[in-house]
C-alpha positions in Angstrom: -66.9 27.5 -15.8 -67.1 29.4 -19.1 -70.3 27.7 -20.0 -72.0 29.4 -16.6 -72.9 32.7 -18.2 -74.5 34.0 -15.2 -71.7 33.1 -12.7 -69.6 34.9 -15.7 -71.5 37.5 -16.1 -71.3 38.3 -12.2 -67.4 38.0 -12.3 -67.1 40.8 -14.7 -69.5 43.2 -13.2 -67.2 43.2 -9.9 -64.0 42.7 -12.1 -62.8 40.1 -9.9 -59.2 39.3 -10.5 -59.7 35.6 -9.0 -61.4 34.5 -12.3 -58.3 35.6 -14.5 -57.5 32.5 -16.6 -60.5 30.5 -15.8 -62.2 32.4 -19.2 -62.3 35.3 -21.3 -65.0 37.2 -22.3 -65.5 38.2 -25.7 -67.4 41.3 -26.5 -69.3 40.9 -29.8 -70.3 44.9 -30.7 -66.1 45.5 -30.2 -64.5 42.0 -31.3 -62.2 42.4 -28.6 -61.5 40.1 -25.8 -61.1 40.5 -21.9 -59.7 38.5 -18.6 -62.7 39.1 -16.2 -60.7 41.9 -14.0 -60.4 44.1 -16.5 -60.8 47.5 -15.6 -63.2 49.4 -18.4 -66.8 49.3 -18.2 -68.1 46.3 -18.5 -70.2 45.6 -21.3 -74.3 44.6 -21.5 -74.5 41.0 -20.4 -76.5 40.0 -24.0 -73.1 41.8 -25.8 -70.7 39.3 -23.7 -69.9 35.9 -24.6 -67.2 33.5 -22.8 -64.2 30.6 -23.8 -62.6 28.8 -22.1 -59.0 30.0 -23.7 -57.2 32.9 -25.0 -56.7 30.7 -28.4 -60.2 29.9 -28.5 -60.9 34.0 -28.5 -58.6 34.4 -31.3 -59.4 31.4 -33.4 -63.0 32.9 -33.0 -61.7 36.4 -34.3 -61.4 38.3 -31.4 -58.8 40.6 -30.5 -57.1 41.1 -27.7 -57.6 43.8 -25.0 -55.0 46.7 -25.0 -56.0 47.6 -21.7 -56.2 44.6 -19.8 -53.7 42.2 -21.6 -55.6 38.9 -21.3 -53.2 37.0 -23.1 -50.9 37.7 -19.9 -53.3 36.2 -17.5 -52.3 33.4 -14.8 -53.1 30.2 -16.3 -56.3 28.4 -15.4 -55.8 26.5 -12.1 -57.3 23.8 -13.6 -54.1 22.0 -15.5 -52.5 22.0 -12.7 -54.9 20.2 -10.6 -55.6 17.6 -13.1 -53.3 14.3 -14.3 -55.7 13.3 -17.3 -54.4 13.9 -21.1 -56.1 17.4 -21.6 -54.4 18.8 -18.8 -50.9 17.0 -19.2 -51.5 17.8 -23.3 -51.6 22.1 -22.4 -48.7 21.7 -19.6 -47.1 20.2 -22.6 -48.1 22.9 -25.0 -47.2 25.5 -22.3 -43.2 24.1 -22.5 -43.3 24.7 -26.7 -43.3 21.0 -27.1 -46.1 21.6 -30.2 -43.5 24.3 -31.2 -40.0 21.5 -31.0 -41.9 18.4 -32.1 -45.0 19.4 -33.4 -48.8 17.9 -33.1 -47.1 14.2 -33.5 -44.2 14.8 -31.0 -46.9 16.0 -28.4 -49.5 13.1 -29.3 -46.7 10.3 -29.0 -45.5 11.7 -25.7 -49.5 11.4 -24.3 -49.5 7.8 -25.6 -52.6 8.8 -28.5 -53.2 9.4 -32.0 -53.4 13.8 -33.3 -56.9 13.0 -33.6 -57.6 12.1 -30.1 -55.8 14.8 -29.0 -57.0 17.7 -30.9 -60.8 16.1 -30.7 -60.4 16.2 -26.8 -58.8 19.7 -26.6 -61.3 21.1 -28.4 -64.0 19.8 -26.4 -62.2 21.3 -23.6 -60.8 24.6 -24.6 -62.5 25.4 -27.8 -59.2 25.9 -29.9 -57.0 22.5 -30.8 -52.9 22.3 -29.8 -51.8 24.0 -33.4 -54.2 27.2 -31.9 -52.9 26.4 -28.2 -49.8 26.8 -29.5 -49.7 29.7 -31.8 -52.0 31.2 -28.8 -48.6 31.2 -26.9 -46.6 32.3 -29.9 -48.0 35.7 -29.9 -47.9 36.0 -25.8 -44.1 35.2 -26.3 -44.0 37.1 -29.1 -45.0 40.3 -27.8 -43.3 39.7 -24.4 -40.2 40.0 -26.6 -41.0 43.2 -28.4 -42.0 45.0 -25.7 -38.8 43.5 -23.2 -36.1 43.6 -25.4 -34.5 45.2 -28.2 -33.9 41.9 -30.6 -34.6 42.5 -34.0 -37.8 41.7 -35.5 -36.3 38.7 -37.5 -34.5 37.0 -34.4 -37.9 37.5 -32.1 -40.1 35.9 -34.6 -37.9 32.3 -34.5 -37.0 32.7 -30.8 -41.3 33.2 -30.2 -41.4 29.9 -32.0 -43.0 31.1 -35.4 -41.6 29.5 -38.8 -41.2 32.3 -41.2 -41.4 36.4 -40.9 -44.5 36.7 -42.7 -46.2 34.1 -39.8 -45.0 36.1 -37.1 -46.3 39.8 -38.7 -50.1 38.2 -39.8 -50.4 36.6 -35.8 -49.3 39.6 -34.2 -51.7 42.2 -36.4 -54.4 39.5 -35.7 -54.2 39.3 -32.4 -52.8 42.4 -31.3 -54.2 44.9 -33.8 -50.9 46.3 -33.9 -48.0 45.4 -36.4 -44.6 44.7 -34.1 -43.2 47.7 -34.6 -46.3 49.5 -33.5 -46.9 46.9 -30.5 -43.2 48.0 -29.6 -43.4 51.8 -30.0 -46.5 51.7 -27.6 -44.6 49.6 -25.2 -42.0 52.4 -25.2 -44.7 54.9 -24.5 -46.2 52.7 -21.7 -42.7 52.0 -19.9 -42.1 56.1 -20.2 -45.6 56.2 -18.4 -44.9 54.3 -15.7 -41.8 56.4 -14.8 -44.1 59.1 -14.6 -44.3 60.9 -17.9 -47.2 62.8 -18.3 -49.5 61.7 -21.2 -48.9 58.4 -20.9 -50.5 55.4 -20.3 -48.9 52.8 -18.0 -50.9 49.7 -18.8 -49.6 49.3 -21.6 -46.1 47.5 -20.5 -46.5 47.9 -16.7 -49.5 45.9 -15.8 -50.8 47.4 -12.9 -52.7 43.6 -12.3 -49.6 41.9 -12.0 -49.3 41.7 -15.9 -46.3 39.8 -17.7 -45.3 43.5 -18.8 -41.5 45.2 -18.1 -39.5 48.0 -18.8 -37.0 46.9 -21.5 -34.3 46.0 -20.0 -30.8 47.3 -20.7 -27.9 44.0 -20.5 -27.9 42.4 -23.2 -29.1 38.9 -23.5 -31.2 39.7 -20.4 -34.9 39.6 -19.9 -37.0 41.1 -17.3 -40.7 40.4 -16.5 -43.6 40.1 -14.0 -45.1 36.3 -13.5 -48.4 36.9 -12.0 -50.6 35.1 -9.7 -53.8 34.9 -8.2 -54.0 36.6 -4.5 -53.3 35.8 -1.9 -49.7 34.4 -2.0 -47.7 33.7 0.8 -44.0 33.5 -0.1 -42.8 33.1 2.9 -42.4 28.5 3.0 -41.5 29.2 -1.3 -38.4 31.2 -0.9 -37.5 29.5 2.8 -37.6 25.9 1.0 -35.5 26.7 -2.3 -33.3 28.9 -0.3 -32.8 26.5 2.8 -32.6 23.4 0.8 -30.6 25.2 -2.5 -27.3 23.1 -4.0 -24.5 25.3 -4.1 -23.5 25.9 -7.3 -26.7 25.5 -8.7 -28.7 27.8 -6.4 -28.3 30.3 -4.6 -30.0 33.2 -2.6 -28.6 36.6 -3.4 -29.9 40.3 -2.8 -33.3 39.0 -2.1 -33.8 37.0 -4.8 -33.5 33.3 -5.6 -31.2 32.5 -8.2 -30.6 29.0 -10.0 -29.4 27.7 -13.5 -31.6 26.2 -16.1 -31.2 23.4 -18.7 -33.0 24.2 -21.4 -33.0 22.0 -25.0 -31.6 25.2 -26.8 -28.8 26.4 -24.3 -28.5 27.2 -21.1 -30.2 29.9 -18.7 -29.8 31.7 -15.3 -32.8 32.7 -13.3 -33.5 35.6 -10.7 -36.6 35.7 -8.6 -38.1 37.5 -6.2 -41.5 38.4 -4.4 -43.3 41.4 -5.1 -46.8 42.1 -3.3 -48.4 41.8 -6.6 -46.5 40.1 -8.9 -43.0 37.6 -9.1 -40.3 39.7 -10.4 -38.4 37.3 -12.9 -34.8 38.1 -14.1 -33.8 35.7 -17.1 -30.5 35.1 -18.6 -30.7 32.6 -21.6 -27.9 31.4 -24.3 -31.0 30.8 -27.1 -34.3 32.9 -27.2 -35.6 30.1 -28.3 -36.1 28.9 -24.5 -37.9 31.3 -23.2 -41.5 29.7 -23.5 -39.9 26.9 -21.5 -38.0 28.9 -19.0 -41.4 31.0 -17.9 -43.7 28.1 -17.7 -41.0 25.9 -15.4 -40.6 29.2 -13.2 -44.4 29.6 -13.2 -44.6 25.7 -12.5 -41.9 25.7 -9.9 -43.8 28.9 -8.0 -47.4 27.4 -8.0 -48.0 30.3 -9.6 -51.1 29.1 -11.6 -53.1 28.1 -8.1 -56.2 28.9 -6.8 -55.4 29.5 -3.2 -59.1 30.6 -2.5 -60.5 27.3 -3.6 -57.5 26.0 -1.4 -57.8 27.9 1.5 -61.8 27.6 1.5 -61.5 23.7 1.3 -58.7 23.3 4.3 -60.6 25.9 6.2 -63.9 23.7 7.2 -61.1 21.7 9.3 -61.3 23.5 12.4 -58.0 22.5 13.7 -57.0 23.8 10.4 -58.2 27.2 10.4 -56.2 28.8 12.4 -53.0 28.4 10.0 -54.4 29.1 7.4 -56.3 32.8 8.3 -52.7 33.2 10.1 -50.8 33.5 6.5 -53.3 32.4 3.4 -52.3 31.3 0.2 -49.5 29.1 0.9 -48.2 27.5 -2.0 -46.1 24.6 -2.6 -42.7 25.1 -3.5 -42.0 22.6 -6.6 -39.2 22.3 -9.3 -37.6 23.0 -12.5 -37.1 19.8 -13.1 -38.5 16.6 -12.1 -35.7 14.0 -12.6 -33.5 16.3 -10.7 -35.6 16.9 -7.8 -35.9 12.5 -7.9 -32.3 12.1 -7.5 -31.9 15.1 -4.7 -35.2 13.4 -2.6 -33.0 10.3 -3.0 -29.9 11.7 -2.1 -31.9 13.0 1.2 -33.4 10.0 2.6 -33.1 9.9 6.3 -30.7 12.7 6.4 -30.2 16.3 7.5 -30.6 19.5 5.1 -27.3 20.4 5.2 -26.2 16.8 4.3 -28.4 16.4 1.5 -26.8 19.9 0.0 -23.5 18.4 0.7 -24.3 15.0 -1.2 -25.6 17.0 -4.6 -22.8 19.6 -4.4 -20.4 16.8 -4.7 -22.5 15.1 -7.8 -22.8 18.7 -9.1 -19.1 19.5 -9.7 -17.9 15.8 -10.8 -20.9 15.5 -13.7 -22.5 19.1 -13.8 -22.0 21.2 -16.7 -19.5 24.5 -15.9 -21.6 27.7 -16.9 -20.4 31.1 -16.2 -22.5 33.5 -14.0 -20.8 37.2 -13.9 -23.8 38.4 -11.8 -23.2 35.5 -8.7 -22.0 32.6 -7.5 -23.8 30.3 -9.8 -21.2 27.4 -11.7 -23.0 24.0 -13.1 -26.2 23.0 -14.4 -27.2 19.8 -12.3 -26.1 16.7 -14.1 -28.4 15.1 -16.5 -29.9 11.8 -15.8 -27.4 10.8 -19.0 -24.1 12.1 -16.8 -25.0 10.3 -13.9 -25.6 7.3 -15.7 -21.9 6.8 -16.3 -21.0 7.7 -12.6 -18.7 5.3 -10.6 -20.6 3.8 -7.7 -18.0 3.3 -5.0 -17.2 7.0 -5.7 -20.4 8.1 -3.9 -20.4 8.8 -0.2 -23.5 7.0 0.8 -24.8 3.5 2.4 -24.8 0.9 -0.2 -28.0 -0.2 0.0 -28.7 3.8 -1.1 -26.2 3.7 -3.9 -27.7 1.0 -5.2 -31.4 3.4 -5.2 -29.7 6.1 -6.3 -27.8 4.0 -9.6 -31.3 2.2 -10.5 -33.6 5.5 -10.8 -30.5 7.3 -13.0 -30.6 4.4 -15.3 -34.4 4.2 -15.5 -34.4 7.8 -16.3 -31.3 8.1 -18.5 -33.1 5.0 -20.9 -36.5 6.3 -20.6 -38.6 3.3 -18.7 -39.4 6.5 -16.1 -40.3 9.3 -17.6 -41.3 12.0 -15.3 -42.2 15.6 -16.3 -45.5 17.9 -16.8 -47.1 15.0 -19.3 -46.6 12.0 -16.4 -49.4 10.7 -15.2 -49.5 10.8 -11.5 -50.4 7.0 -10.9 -48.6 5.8 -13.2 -45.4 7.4 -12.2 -45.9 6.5 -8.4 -46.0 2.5 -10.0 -42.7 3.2 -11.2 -41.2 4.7 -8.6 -42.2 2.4 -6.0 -40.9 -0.5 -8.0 -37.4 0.5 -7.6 -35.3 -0.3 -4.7 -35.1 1.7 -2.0 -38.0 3.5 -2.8 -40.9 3.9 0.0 -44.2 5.6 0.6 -42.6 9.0 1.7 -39.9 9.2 -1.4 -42.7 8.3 -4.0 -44.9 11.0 -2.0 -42.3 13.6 -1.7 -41.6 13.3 -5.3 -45.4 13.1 -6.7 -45.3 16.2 -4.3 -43.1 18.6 -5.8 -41.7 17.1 -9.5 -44.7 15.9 -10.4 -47.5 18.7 -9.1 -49.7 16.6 -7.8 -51.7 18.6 -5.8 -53.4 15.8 -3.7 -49.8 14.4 -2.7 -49.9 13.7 1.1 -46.8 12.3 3.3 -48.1 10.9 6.5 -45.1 8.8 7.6 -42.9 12.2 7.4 -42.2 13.4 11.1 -42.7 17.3 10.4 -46.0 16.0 9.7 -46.5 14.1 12.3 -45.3 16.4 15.0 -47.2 19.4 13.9 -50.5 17.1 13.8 -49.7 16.2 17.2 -49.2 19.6 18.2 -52.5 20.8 16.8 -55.0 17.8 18.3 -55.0 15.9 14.9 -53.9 12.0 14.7 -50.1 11.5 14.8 -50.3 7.9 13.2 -50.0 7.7 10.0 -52.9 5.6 9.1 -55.3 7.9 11.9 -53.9 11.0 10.1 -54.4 9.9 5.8 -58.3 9.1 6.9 -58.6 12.4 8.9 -57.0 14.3 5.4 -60.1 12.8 3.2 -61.9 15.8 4.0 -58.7 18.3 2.6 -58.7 16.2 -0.6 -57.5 17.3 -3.3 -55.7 19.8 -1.9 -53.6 17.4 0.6 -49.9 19.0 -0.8 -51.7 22.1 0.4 -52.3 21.1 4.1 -48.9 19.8 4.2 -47.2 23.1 3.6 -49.7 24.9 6.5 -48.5 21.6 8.6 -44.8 22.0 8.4 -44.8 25.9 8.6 -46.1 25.4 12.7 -41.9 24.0 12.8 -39.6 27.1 13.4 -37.0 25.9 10.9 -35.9 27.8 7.8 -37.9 26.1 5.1 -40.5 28.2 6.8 -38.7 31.8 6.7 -38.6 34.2 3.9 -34.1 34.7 4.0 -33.3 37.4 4.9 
């Protein structure tokens, strides 16, 4: 889109928020760089010039906006959408694989050489994974500063940078603030939004649904905003986690949902909960180091980087469709933290209820899960790693044979790494797999390309939710009648499906209470 100056041009005049993320906008008589949205007077059209990426802004030597924060900006839709190398390479990039592993580690989990990688990223976004990633240094980075009170030293390695002096230059460059400075003006912005006079609030509060907090207070605790494009529904989000949560592992508590995290560093707890602007995110990690990770698999497991205009808009010219979606717009679908959990839950609840499904992973959960201690809840394991349930007796497990059997082969072709399935998967490829292992049918593999995978074009005719709510509206019940009347939703079929089962009064549907 960035190379559409006009279209651009028009988005910045009416600082529309909806084009946050999909570029920036560089101003050449200030050197400073803006998301579309933000709220100063917008420059002369011949002074303006646009990228496709925050990193592409700075490796250009732009600066970024204090007032608007466009290095806090959703992340473009487009990633999420997409299943080819560029986009798996910067969901990569967004986990801090470039920062654990470097260039090589990210080109050998894509299947190509550094050169291919870095020539097709910068075709792309203008900046290659080394500025990608030091992009995301500095947003870490001064989330840190201005959210906690860390030392200088123990920010700078926990952002990801290798040295001090690293840290200091990226920060001045693209801040134009040393870190001390950056986190004295966070002070004075936090003040500000409490209502002290003189202040200015934008500065940690983000009044567009900005990644800015108020420090926080516990120790080891960080709080922040995950924003999102409007409109967002959170109603089916919350209702699905919430209704389908593995005690132990999740829970829903004082109006937030609450779950552990394994992260390569240590171990984290998360809290979330709607705002009407923004996701409020409460994180509790043993390492610093996972933070990168931790935000990007909340952001990932919240749809939070969607479009739900382009969405809406496309399910919309159905017109047995329109109807649920002006009724509650921007429904998203609720996704994961981790896909080779989620795998071995969708197995674990073939062809039964809910509450049975729960009961089957609680019982995994405290044989192989990892204790953790939760002083704030009821949380107690992580979920068991593919490795843990590798070594799990089979006639231990409650379940048909013929499911034990399902459930053993996918564990051991995730524990020796023949499936691999995560943000760099590729969507076809994975569905071959999966559908090569016994047990596995159209609605599993769907189910799972659904919501661990992200595909947004995922589509499960043969489920009966689906199938009664189709029936219900005047659409085709079979499942063959219903996948050629979808075409039309494509690629937003995961979409549909969400607006499809929320016609069902059950509580996948229902923000708790």
């Amino acid at each position: 889109m960035y190379t559409d100056t006009e279209r651009c041009v028009r988005a910045v005049r009416s600082k529309d928020a909806r084009f946050d993320g999909w570029f920036f906008t560089a101003v050449l008589t200030t050197g400073i760089y803006c998301r579309p949205s933000c709220p100063v007077v917008p420059p002369k059209a011949e002074n303006m010039t646009f990228y496709p990426s925050a990193a592409a802004c700075q490796q250009a030597g732009f600066r970024a906006c204090k007032r608007c924060r466009p290095d806090t900006s959703p992340g473009s839709p487009e990633w999420n959408a997409r299943a080819d190398a560029v986009a798996r390479a910067v969901r990569l990039i967004q986990d801090g694989v470039v920062d654990r592993e470097g260039v090589p580690g990210l080109a050998g989990r894509l299947g190509y050489s550094a050169r291919q990688i870095e020539r097709q990223l910068l075709a792309e976004l203008g900046a290659g994974p080394l500025a990608l990633a030091r992009a995301q240094r500095a947003q870490t980075a001064r989330l840190l500063i201005e959210t906690t009170g860390l030392p200088m030293a123990d920010i700078a390695f926990a952002a990801g940078f290798s040295s001090i002096r690293a840290f200091n230059d990226t920060v001045r460059e693209v801040f134009a603030l040393s870190p001390s400075e950056l986190r004295a003006r966070g002070a004075r912005g936090t003040r500000g939004a409490r209502g002290t006079p003189g202040t200015d609030p934008a500065g940690t509060s983000g009044a567009r649904g900005t990644n800015g907090t108020a420090p926080t207070a516990t120790p080891g605790v960080i709080s922040l905003r995950l924003p999102f494009r409007a409109p967002l529904n959170p109603d089916n989000l919350f209702g699905h986690l919430a209704a389908t949560a593995v005690p132990g592992v999740e829970e829903w508590r004082d109006g937030a949902y609450r779950r552990t995290l394994s992260l390569p560093y240590g171990h984290g707890i998360v809290a979330l909960s709607p705002r009407p602007d923004h996701i409020a995110c409460r994180l509790s990690l043993t390492d610093p180091r996972d933070l990168t990770l931790a935000i990007s698999s909340c952001r990932r497991m919240f749809d939070l980087d969607a479009d739900p205009v382009a969405v809406d808009e496309q399910l919309r010219a159905d017109p047995l469709l329109t109807p649920l979606v002006d009724k509650a717009p921007g429904r998203r679908v609720p996704r994961t933290v981790d896909a080779a959990e989620f795998a071995v839950r969708a197995v674990l609840g073939q062809q039964v209820s809910t509450a049975a499904a729960r009961t089957h992973a609680a019982r995994l959960v405290t044989a192989h899960g990892v204790p953790v201690d939760d002083p704030e809840g009821g949380l107690t394991h992580l979920f068991p790693s593919p490795e843990a349930l590798a070594a799990l007796d089979p006639e231990a497990l409650a379940l048909p044979r013929t499911r034990r059997t399902t459930l053993t082969t996918l564990v051991a072709a995730l524990a020796d790494g023949s499936l691999r399935l995560g943000p760099d998967s590729d969507w076809d490829r994975a569905r071959e797999q999966l559908i090569a292992l016994p047990g596995f049918g159209p609605w599993t593999v769907e189910v799972i390309a659904m919501r661990a995978l992200g595909d947004p074009d995922a589509f499960l005719p043969t489920d009966l939710g689906m199938r009664r709510a189709a029936a219900g509206l005047g659409l085709p019940s079979t499942p063959a009648a219903l996948t050629a009347r979808a075409a039309a939703w494509r690629p937003w079929r995961a979409y549909a499906v969400q607006y499809l089962w929320a016609t069902e009064d059950h509580a996948i549907n229902h923000l708790p209470a």
